[in-house]
C-alpha positions in Angstrom: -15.9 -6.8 22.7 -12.5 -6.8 21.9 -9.8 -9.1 23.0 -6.0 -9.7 22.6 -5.4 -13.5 22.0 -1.5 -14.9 21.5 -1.2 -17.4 18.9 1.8 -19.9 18.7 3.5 -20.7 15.0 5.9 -22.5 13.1 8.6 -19.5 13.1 10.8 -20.3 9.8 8.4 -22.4 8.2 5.6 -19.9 6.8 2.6 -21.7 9.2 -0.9 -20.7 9.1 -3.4 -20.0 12.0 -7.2 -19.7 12.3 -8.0 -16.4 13.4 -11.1 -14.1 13.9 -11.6 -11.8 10.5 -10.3 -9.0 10.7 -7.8 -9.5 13.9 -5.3 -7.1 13.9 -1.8 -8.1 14.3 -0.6 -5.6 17.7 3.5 -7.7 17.7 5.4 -10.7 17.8 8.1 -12.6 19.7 10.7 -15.2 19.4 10.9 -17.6 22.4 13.2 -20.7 22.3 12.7 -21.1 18.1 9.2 -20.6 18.3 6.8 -17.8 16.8 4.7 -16.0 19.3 1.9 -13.2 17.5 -0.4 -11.2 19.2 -3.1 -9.7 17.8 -6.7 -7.9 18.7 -9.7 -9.9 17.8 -13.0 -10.2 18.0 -14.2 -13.6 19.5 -17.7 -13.6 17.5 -16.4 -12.8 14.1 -16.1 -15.7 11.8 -12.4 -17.2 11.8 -10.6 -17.5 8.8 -6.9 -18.8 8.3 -3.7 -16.4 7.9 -0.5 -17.2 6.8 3.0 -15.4 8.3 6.1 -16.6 7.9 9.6 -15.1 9.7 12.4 -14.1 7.8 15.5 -12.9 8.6 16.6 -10.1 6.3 19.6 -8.3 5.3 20.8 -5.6 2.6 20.9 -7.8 0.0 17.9 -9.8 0.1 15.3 -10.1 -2.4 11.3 -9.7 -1.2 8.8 -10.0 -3.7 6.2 -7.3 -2.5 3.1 -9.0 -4.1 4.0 -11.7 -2.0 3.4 -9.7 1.4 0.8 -7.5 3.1 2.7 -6.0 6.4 5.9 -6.5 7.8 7.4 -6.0 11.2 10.7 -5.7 12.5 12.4 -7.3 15.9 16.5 -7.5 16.1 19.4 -5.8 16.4 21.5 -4.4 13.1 22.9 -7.7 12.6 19.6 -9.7 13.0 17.0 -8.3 11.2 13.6 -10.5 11.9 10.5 -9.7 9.8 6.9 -11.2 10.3 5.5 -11.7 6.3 1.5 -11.7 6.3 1.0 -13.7 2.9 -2.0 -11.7 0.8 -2.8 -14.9 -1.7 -3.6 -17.7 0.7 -5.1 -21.2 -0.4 -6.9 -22.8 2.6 
């Protein structure tokens, strides 16, 4: 049975967290400088450790998209936020 879990991070850093395989990432949330992600999981898969990391984003910013596997966007036009899920992870 699924459930959705929240999961607290390291918002600027690029923290990891211990999650069931294949939880699905639903949103995500600033509260007072810290990262809060929700996501749908499966308690009785095996857990395995993912890696985000928030970045704030304008026109002229460079991304290396080999670097990232989703992105999502919270803000306003003059503060872009967006959630990085790193593909290459080293536990």
């Amino acid at each position: 049975m699924k459930t959705i879990k929240k999961y607290y991070l390291n918002c600027f850093e690029g923290d990891s967290v211990e999650m069931p395989e294949g939880a699905e990432v639903l949103t995500f949330r600033l509260c007072n400088e810290q990262l809060q992600i929700w996501a749908l999981v499966s308690p009785c898969h095996e857990m395995e450790n993912r890696r985000f990391k928030l970045l704030v984003v304008s026109e002229d910013s460079k991304i290396e998209p080999s670097e990232c596997l989703k992105t999502m966007y919270i803000g306003s036009l003059e503060n872009k936020f967006f959630l990085f899920e790193y593909i290459k992870f080293e536990k």
